[in-house]
PAKOL-297491 format. One record per residue (C-alpha): chain; x, y, z. Coordinates in Angstrom, 1 decimal. Example, Ala and Ser with C-alpha at 12.3 -4.5 7.8 and 13.67 -1.06 7.14 Angstrom:
ATOM   ch        X        Y        Z
ATOM    A     12.3     -4.5      7.8
ATOM    A     13.7     -1.1      7.1
END
This chain:
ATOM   ch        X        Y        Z
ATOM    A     -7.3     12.2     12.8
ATOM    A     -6.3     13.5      9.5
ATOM    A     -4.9     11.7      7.0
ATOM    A     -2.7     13.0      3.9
ATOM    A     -3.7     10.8      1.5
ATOM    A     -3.7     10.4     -2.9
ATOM    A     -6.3      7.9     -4.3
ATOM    A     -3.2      6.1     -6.5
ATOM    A     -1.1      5.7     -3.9
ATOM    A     -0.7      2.2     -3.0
ATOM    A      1.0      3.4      0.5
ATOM    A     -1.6      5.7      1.2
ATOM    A     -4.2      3.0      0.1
ATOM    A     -3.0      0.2      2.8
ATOM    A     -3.6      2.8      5.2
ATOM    A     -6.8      3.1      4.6
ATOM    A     -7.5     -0.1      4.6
ATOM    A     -6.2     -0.1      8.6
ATOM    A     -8.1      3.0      9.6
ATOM    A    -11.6      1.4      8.2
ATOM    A    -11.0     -2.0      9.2
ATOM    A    -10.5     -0.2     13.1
ATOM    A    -13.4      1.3     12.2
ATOM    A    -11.7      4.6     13.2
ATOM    A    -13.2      7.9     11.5
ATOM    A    -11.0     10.4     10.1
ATOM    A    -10.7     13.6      7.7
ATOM    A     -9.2     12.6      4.2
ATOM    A     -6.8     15.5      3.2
ATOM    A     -5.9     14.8     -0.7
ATOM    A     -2.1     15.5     -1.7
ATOM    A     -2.0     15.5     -5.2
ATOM    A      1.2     13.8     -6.6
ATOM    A      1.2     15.6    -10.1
ATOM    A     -1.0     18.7    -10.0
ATOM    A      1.2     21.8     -9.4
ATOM    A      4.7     20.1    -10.0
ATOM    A      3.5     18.0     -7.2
ATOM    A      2.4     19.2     -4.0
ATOM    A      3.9     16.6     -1.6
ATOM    A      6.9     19.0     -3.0
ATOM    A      5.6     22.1     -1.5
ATOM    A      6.5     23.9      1.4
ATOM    A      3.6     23.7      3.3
ATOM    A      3.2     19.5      3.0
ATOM    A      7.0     19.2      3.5
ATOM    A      6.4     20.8      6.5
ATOM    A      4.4     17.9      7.4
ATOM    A      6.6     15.5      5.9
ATOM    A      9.8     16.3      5.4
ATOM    A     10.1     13.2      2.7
ATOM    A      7.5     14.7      0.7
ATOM    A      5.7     11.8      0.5
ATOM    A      2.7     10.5      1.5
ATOM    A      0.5      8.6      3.4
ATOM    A      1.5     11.0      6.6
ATOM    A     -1.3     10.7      9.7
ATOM    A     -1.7     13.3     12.2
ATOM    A     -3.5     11.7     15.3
ATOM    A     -6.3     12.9     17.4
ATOM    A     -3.6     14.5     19.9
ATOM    A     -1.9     16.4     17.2
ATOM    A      1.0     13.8     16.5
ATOM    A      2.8     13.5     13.0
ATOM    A      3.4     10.1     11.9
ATOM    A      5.0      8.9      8.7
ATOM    A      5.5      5.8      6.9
ATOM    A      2.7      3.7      6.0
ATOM    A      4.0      0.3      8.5
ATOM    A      4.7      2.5     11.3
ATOM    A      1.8      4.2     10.5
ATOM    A     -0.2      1.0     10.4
ATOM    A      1.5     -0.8     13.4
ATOM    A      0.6      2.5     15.5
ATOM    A     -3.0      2.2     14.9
ATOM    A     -2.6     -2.0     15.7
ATOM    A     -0.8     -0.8     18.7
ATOM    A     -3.8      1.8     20.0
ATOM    A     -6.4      0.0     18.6
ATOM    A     -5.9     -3.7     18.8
ATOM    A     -9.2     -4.7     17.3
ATOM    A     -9.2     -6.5     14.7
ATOM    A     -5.6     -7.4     15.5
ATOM    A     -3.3     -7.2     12.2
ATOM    A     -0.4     -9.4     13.2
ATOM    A     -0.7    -13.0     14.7
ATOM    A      0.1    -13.7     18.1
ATOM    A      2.7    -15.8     17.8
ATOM    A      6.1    -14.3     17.5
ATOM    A      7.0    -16.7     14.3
ATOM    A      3.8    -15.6     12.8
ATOM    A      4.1    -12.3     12.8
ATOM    A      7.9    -12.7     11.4
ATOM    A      6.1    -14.4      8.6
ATOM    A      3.3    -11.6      7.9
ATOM    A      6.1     -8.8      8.7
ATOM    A      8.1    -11.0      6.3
ATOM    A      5.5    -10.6      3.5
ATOM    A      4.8     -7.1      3.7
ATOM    A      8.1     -6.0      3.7
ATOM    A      8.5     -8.3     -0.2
ATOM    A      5.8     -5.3     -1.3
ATOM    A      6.7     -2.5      0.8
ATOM    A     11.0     -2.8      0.4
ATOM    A     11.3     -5.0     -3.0
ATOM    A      8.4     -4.5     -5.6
ATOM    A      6.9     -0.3     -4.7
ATOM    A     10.0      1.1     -4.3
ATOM    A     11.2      0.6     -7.5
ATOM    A      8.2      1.3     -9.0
ATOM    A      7.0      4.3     -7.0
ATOM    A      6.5      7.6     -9.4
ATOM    A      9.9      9.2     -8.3
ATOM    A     11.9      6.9     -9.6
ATOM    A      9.9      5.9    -13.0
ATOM    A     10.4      9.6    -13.5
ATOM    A     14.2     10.2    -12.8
ATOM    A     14.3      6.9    -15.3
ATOM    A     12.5      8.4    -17.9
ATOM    A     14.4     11.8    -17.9
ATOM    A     17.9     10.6    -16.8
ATOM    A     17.6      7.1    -18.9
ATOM    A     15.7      8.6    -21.8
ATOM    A     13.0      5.5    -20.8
ATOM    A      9.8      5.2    -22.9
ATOM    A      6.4      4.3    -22.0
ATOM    A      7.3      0.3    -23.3
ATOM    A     10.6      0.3    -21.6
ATOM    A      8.9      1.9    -18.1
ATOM    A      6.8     -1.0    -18.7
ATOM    A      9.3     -3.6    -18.9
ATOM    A     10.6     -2.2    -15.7
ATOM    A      7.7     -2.1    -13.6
ATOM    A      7.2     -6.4    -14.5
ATOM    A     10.0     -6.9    -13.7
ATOM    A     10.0     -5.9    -10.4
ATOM    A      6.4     -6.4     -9.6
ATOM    A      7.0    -10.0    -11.2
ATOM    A      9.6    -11.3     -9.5
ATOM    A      8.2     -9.8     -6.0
ATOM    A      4.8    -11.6     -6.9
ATOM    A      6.7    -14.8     -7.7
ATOM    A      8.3    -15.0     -4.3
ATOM    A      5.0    -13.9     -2.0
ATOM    A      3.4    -16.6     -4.6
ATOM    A      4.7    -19.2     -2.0
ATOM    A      5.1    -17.2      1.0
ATOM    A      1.8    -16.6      1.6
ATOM    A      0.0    -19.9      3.3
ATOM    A     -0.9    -22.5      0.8
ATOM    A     -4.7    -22.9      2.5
ATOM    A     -6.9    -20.5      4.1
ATOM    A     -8.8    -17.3      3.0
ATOM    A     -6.2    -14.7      3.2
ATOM    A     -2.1    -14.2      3.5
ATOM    A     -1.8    -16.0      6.9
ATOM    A     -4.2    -18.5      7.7
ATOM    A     -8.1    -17.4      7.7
ATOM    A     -7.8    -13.8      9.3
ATOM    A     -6.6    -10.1      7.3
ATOM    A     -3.3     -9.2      8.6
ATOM    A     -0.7     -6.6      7.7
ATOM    A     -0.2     -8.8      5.1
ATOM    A     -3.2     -8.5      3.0
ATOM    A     -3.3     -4.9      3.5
ATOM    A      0.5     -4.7      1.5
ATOM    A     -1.1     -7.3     -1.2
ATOM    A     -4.2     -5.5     -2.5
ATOM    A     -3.0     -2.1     -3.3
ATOM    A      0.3     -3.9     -5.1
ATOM    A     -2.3     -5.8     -7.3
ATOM    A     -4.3     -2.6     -8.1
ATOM    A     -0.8     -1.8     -9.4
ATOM    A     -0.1     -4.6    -11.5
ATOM    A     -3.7     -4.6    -12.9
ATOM    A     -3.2     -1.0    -13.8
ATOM    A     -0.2     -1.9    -15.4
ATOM    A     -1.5     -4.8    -17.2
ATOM    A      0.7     -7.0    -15.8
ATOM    A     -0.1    -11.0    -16.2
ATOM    A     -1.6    -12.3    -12.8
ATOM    A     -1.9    -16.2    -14.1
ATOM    A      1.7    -17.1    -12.9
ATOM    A      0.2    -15.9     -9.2
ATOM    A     -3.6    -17.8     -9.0
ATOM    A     -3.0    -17.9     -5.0
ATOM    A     -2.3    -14.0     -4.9
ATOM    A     -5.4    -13.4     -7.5
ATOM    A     -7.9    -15.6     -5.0
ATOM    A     -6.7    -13.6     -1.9
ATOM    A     -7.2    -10.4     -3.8
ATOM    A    -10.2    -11.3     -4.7
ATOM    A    -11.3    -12.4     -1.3
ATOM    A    -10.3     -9.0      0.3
ATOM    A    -11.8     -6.7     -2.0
ATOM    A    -15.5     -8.5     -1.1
ATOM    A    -14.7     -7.2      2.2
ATOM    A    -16.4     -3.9      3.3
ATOM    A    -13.0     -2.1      4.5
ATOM    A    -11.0     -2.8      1.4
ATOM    A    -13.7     -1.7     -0.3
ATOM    A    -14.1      1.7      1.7
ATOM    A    -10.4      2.2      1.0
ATOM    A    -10.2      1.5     -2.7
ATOM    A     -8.8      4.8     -5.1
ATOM    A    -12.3      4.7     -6.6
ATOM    A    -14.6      5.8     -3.4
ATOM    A    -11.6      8.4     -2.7
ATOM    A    -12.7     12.0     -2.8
ATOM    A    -10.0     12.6     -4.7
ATOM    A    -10.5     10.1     -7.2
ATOM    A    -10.0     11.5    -11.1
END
């Protein structure tokens, strides 16, 4: 498999995390979100992904697959150890539930596309960009704050699910973004727990080839 991939991406990143917690190898293929104007903007990667974005995963038989959750539920699906959704149909609607607060409500509105259209269509400075990206990563924090189960080591109960694989790369984001984690001490001790673990560590922007 080959993997498009940049070591800040917090998409790309949860992705990783899935591929080494399957234990599955695969060839890291950096797309570098500001070098050259951006080459997820070039011809050649669009032709990959037409949304010029990444993570994008091309399987062992050639296949092109985009979007990090379908990305990640395709490798649950052909490899379904470790599982990364419950069995139970309620708890997976819980731990679909709390991925999607990260991947539709808090990193779209903070992705790099639109903190640049807001800086040169709004005139936004570095403090008011700042401001912004709280906000959103706030209020998404304060809501998974009591989604995520009251006891137990991770998201959902005492096993890493899809959940915990949206959670960690959001709080790399809010730590590089100095926002205040003491309002979310549950969400600090399950990022804390995962990143002791040998996958999240395997995936983290640091050990990335790319990493700058």
């Amino acid at each position: 498999m080959r993997l498009y991939t940049y070591f800040r991406s917090s998409a790309a990143y949860r992705v990783r995390i899935a591929l080494a917690l399957k234990g599955l190898d695969y060839d890291s293929v950096p797309v570098h979100l500001v070098k050259d104007g951006g080459q997820q903007h070039q011809p050649a990667y669009l032709a990959i992904n037409p949304q010029g974005l990444v993570p994008a995963l091309e399987t062992d038989d050639g296949a092109l697959l985009t979007q990090s959750l379908a990305i990640i539920e395709y490798l649950d699906e052909t490899h379904p150890t470790p599982p990364l959704l419950p069995a139970d149909a309620l708890g997976r609607a819980q731990v679909r539930a709390m991925a999607q607060v990260v991947a539709c409500d808090i990193h779209p509105l903070n992705n790099s596309g639109v903190i640049s259209r807001l800086r040169r269509e709004q005139g936004l400075d570095d403090a008011a960009v700042t401001r912004w990206m709280h906000h959103w990563m706030g209020r998404g924090f304060t809501a998974l704050e009591r989604l995520v189960s009251p006891q137990g080591a991770f998201c959902h109960g005492d096993s890493v699910t899809l959940a915990d694989l949206y959670l960690v790369p959001q709080m790399y984001n809010a730590r590089r973004f100095n926002l205040d984690l003491t309002h979310f001490p549950r969400l600090v001790e399950i990022d804390a727990r995962c990143r002791t673990l040998p996958a999240f560590q395997q995936a983290a922007p640091e050990k990335q080839p790319d990493w700058e």
